[in-house]
N, C-alpha and C positions, 0 to 999 in steps of 0.2 A: 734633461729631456733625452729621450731615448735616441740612437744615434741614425735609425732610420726614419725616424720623425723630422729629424731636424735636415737629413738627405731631403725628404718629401717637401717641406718648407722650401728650403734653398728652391730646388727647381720651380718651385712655384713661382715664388720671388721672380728668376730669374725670364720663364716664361714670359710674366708680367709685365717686367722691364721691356723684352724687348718688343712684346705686342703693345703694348703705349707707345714707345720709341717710333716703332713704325706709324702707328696711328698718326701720332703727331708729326713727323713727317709727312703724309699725305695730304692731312689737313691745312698745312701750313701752305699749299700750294693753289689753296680755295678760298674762297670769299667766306671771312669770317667775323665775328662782329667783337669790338674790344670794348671795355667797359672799365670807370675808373674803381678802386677799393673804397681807399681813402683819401688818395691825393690822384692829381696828375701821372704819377712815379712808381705807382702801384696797382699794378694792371692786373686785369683778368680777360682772359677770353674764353668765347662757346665752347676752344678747343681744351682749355683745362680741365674744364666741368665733365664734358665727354672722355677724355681719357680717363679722369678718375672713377667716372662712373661703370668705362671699360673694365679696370684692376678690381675695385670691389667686386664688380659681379662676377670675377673671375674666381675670386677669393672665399666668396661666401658661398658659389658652388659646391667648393670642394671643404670649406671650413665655415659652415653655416652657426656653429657656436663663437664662433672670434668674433674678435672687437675691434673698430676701425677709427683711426684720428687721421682723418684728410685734411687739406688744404681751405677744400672748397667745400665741406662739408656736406657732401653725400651721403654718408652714412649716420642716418638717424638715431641710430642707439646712443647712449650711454659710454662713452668709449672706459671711463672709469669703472664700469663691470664687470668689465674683461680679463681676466687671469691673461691670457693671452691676445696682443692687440700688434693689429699693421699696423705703422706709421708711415704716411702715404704724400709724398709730392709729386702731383703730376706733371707736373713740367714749373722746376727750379729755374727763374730766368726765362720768366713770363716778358719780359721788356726785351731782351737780347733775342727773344723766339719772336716776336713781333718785327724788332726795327733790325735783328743783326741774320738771325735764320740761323747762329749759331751759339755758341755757350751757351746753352740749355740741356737738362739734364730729368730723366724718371728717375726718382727714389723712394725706395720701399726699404722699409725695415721692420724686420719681427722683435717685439719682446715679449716675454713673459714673466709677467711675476716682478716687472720691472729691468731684467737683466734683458740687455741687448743678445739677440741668437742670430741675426741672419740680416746685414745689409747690403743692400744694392745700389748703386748708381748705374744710369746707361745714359751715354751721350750718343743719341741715334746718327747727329747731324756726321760723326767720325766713327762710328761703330766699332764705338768702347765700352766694353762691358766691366763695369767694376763689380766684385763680386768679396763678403768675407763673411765666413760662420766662424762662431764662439769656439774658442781654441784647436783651427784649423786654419789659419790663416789670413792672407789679403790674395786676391788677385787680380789681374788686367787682361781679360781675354786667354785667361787659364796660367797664364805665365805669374809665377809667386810673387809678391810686393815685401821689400826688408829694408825696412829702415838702418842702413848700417853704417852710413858715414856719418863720422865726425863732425858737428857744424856750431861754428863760435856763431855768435848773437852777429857780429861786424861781416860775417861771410854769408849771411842767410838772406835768402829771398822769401818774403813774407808778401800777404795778400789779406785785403780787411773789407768789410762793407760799413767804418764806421764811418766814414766822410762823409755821406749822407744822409747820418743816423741822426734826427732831433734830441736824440735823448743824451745824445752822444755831445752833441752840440753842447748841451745845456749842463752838462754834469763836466764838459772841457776835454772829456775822452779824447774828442777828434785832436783836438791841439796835442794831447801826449803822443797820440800813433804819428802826427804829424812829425815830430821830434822824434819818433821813432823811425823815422823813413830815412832822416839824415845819418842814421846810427848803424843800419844796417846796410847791406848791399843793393837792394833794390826792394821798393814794396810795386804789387801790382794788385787790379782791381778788374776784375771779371765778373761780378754780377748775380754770378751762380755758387751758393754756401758749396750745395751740395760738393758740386764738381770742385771747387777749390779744395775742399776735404779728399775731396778722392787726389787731386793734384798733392797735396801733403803724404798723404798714403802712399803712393807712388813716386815723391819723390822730386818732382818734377817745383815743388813750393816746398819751402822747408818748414812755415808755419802759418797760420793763419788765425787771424782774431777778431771778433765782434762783438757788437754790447748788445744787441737783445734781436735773438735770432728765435721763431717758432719750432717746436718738436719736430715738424717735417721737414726746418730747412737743415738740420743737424742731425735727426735721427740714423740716418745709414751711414750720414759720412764719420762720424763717431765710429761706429763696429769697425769701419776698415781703416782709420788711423792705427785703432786701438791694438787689430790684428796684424797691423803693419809691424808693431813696432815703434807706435806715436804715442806719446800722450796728450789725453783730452781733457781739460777742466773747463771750469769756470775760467772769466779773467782773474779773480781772487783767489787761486788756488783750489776752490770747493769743488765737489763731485757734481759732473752735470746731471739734471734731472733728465727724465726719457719723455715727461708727458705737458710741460710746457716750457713757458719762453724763458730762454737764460743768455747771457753772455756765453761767449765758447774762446777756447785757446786750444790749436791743434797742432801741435808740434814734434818736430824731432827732438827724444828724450836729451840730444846731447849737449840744448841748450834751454831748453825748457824751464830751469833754476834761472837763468841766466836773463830770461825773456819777461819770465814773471818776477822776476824782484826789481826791473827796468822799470816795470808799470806801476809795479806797484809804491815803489818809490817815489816815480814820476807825481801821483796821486797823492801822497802825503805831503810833498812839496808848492801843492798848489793852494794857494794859499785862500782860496774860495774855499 
């Protein structure tokens, strides 16, 4: 894609980010009505619905032939017919924006043609801009993100959402990352894919893994690993998809071998 096209995107993107950011800032300080998904644990509110429907109509103004995969599904097309499609969370860390008023996160990301061009993260509640286009970069409020140190499996601080995960339950995941908690330096649990990926990205997490995360809760934080410096799979080593649910591993490359043949180990040894 041409290189002032993909200029024009990014600002869009990044526009987006922080006019939802705001949004949901405001709204968070108003009477608003929550609703369950599918469980208790899986929340939606008026205010997700409304900032996504903020970002599309932001998006289809200026790019009325693109193609949109939200959260909350607002956009009624086709997202499969799209050469080029936003993938869209309007607020990552729908529970923690409800009970905590913090780790929550907008994420927007472009692909086309299946190739990741342009992710965002924005944590309004700290006014962090994450920001990376396809071979230019990561960044954090304009400052570059490089993945450059060194980091063994036993020194790494890692962060998961599979503790809560049913599937994760049933398949014994949680018990390997369990055992993997004891193996590393510390694991932690924040709520929000997105922003933990951007925390990978930056540096701040060494790695991060889950067993079945949607396109929107991965779609940006993937571009700005990737641009970091990180790599991103599947837990089984495979190439992540961009347009639905998969397992994710996001890591600093210097243990990445290291992390994934842990698990995958772990897995052949269970005897289930």
């Amino acid at each position: 894609m041409h290189a002032t096209t993909l200029e024009a995107l990014k600002e869009l993107a990044l526009d987006c980010a922080r006019s939802a950011g705001e949004l949901s800032l405001r709204r968070m300080n108003q009477p608003f009505t929550v609703e369950y998904k599918t469980s208790a644990s899986d929340l939606v509110t008026a205010v997700d619905k409304e900032v996504e429907k903020h970002v599309i109509d932001a998006i289809l103004r200026q790019y009325p032939e693109h193609g949109i995969l939200g959260e909350e599904r607002t956009f009624t097309g086709d997202p499969g017919e799209y050469d080029t499609l936003w993938v869209i969370d309007p607020i990552d860390g729908t529970t923690n924006f409800v009970h905590q008023q913090i780790n929550f996160a907008v994420s927007i990301a472009v692909y086309h043609k299946g190739e990741g061009l342009i992710g965002v993260v924005y944590d309004p509640s700290r006014d962090e801009m994450f920001h990376a286009v396809k071979g230019q970069g990561a960044y954090l409020n304009g400052q570059r993100l490089r993945l450059e140190k060194t980091v063994s499996l036993e020194e790494a601080l890692l962060c998961t959402s599979v503790f809560w995960n049913k599937q994760a339950e049933q398949m014994g995941i949680d018990l390997i990352v369990k055992k993997l908690a004891g193996k590393v330096r510390g694991m932690r649990l924040l709520g929000s894919a997105a922003l933990e990926m951007a925390y990978v990205a930056a540096g701040r997490l060494d790695g991060y893994v889950s067993l079945s995360l949607n396109a929107w809760d991965f779609g940006a934080g993937r571009i700005l690993v990737e641009e970091a410096g990180g790599k991103v799979t599947t837990m089984d080593g495979k190439p992540l998809p961009f347009d639905r649910k998969s397992s994710v591993m996001a890591c600093n490359t210097t243990f990445y071998e290291e992390l994934q043949h842990y698990i995958q180990s772990e897995q052949d040894a269970d005897p289930s």
